[in-house]
C-alpha positions in Angstrom: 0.0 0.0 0.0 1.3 3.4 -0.7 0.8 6.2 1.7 0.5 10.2 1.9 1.3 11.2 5.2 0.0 15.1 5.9 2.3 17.3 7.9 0.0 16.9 11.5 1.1 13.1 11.7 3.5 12.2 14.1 6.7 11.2 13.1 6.3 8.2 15.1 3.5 6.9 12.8 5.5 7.9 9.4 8.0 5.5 10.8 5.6 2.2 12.0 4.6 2.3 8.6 7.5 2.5 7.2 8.8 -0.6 9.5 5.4 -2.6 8.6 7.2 -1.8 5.0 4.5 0.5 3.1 5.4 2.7 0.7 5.1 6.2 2.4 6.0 10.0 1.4 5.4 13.1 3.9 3.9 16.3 2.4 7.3 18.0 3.4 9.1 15.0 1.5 6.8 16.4 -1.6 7.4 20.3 -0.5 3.6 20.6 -0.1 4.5 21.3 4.0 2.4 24.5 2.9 0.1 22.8 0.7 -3.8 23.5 1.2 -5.8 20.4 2.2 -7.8 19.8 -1.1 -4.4 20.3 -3.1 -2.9 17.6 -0.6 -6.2 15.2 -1.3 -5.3 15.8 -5.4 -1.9 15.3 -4.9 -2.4 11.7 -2.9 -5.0 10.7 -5.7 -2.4 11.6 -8.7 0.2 9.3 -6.7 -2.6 6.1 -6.2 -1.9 6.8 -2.2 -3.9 7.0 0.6 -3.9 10.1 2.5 -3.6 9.9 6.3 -4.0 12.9 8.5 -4.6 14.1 11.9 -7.1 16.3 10.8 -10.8 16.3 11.0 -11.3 18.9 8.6 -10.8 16.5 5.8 -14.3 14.7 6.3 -15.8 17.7 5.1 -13.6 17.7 2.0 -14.5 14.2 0.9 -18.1 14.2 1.5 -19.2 17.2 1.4 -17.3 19.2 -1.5 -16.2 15.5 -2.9 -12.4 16.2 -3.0 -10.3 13.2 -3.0 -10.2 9.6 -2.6 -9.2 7.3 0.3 -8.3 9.1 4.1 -7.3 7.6 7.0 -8.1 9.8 10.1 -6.2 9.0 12.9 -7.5 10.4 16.6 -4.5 9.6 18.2 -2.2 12.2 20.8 0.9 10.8 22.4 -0.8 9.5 25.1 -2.7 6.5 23.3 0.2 6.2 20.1 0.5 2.6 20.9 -3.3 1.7 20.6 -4.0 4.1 17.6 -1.1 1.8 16.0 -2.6 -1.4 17.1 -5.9 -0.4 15.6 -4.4 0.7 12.4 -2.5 -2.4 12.1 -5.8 -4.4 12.3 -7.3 -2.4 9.1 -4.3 -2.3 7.3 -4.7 -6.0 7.3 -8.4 -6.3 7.3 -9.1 -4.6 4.4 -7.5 -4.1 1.0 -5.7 -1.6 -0.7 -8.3 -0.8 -3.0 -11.4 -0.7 -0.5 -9.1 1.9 1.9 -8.6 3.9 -1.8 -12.8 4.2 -1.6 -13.1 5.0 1.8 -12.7 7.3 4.6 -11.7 5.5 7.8 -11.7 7.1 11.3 -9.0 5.2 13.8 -8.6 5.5 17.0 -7.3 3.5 20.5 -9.4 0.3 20.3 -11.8 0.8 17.3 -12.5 2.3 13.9 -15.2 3.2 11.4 -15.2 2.7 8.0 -17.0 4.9 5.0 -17.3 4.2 1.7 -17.1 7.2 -0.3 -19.6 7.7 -3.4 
C-alpha cells in the first residue's frame, strides 16, 4: 500500500509504517508542508496513495465538497500512540488496498469506522 502522510502526523507513525514496509512519502518530503488540504487530497489521488491525517477537517472535503479519494483519520495524541497503531495495524490487514482507496476511515485506541465514499 502506498501512503500520503499530511504534515499533522507524528513522526512516530511515518516511521511504523515505514517498518510494517508500506510505501510512504510526507507532504514535506513532496514540498507541499504549505500545501492546502484539497491540493494535498489531489496530490495523494495523482500518486494512487492514501492520505492519512490528523485532521478532521478532511471529512468535510470528501463528502461534502467531494475532493479526494481514500483518508485515514487518525485520533490519536501521544498519550494512546500505541493503541492508535494497534488499531491501524488491524485495518491495514483487514481490508485491502483498494477498498481503503474508496473510503474514509476514522482510527482511534481500540476501534475504527469505516466509509465508503460515493
Amino acid at each position: 500500500m502506498k501512503f500520503l502522510l499530511d504534515q499533522d502526523v507524528y513522526a512516530l507513525t511515518e516511521r511504523f509504517l515505514r517498518e510494517l514496509m508500506y510505501d510512504v512519502k510526507t507532504a514535506s518530503e513532496l514540498g507541499l508542508s504549505r500545501a492546502l488540504d484539497s491540493d494535498l487530497l489531489k496530490m495523494a489521488g495523482e500518486q494512487g496513495r492514501i492520505f492519512v491525517t490528523r485532521d478532521r477537517d478532511y471529512g468535510n472535503l470528501v463528502f461534502v465538497h467531494h475532493a479526494g479519494n481514500g483518508v485515514i483519520y487518525l485520533r490519536v495524541l501521544p498519550s494512546d500512540m500505541d493503541e492508535v497503531h494497534a488499531e491501524l495495524k488491524k485495518v491495514l490487514e483487514a481490508y485491502s488496498e483498494d477498498e481503503l482507496s474508496k473510503s474514509f476511515v476514522v482510527v482511534e485506541k481500540a476501534r475504527h469506522r469505516i466509509r465508503k465514499i460515493e
